[in-house]
C-alpha positions in Angstrom: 30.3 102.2 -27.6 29.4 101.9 -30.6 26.6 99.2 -32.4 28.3 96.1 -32.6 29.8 96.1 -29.6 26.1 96.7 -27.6 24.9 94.3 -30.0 27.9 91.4 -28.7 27.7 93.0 -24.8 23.6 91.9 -25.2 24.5 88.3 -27.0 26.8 87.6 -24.1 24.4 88.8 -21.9 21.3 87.3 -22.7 23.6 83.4 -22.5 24.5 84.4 -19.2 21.3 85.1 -17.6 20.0 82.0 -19.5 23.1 79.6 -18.2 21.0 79.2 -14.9 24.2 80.5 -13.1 25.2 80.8 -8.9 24.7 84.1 -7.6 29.0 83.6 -7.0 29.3 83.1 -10.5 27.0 85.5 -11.6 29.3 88.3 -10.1 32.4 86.4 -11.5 31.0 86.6 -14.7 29.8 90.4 -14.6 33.3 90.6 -13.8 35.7 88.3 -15.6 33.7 89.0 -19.0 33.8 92.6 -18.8 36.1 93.5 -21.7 36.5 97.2 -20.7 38.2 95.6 -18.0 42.0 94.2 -18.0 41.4 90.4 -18.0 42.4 88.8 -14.6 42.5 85.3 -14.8 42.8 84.9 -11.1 39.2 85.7 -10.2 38.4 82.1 -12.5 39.9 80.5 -9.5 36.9 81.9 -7.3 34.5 79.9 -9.7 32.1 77.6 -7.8 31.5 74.4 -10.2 27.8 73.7 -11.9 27.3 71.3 -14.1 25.9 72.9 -17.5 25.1 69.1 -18.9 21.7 69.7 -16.9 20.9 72.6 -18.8 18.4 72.4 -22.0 19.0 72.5 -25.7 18.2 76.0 -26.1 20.3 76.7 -23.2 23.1 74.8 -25.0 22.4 76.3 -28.2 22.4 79.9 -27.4 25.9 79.4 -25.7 27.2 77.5 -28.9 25.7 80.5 -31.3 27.3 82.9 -28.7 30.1 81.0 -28.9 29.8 80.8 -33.5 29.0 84.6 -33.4 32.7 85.7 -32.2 34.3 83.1 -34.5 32.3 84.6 -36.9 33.7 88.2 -35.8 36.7 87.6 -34.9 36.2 89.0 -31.3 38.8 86.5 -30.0 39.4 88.3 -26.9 35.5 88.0 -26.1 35.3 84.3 -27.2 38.7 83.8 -24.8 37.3 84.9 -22.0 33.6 83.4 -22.5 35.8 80.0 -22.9 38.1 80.2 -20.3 34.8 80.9 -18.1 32.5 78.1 -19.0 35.5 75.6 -18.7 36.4 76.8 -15.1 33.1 76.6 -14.2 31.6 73.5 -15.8 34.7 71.6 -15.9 34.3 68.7 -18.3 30.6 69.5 -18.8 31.6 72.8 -20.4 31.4 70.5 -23.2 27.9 70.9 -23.5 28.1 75.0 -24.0 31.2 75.0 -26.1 30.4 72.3 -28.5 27.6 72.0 -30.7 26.1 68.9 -31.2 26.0 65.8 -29.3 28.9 64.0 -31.9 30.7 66.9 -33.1 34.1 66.8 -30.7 36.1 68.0 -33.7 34.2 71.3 -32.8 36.5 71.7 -30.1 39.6 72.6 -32.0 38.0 76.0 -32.6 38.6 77.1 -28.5 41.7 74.8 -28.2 43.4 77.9 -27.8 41.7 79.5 -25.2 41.8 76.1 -23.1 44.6 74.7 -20.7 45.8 71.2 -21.9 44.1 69.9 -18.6 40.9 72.0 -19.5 40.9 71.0 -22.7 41.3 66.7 -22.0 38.2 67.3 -19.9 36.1 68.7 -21.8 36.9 66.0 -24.8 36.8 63.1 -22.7 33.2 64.4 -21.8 32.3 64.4 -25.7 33.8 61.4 -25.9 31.5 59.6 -23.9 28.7 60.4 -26.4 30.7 58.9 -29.3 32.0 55.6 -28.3 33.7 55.2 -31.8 36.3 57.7 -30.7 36.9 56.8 -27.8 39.5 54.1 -28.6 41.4 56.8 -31.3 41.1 59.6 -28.9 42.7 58.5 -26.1 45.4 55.9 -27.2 46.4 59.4 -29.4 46.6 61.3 -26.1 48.1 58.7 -23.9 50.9 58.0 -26.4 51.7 61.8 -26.7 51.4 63.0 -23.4 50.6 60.5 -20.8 50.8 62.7 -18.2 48.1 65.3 -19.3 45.5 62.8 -19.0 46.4 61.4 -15.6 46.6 65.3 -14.7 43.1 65.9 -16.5 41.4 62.8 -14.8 42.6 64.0 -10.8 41.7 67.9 -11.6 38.4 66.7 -12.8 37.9 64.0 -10.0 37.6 67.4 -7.6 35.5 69.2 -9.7 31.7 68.7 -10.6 29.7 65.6 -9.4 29.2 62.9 -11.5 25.9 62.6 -13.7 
């Protein structure tokens, strides 16, 4: 293993142990992040919800830098997985570790691709909430596209994390 990658194993790492996870996801995590290991998406459906909008804004901000620091690398298979994570386990409120800022919702096109179309409604609907001005855009946009997606987004997240 060479320096960088120590270097990204301790970044990921020190998020985790700050994310205030369940012991269930804990192990998920030690195991679903583990890039010396063949990703298996099937263990994200073991994920037992939290809801990371309780956690601080140093919490927040070390995901988000975690988060900036593979863009910035290019480690798209580490940023996948870290993504894919956070959103099965925080549901909408993965917003809060996966975009910085309490306005910024553009930030989200950065993971799109890491996100289900479900996922990925969630978590903007949640960062849409802080920014009633795009509320209106946002979802007459979606609902004219793909109606369905949003009624699909709103009864996957209606089972998920409790309201705050």
């Amino acid at each position: 293993m060479n320096l960088n990658e120590e270097r990204s194993r301790q970044k990921l790492q020190d998020v985790l142990e700050s994310m205030e996870l369940t012991d269930k996801n804990s192990r998920l995590a030690e195991q679903y992040l583990d890039v010396d290991l063949e990703e298996n998406r099937e263990l994200l459906a073991g994920a037992e919800p939290q809801d990371f909008s309780e956690l601080s804004q140093e919490v927040r901000g070390k995901c988000q830098e975690y988060k900036s620091y593979c863009l910035k690398r290019n480690l798209r298979e580490e940023l996948g997985r870290f993504v894919r994570f956070a959103a099965s386990v925080g549901g909408s409120t993965a917003y809060y570790v996966l975009v910085p800022g309490r306005y910024n919702i553009i930030d989200i096109n950065s993971i799109l691709e890491y996100l289900t179309r479900e996922q990925a409604a969630a978590i903007r609907a949640e960062g849409i909430v802080w920014n009633i001005y795009e509320i209106k855009t946002a979802l007459t946009g979606l609902v004219q596209k793909t109606p369905q997606v949003l009624r699909d987004a709103m009864v996957t997240q209606s089972h998920g994390i409790s309201e705050h």
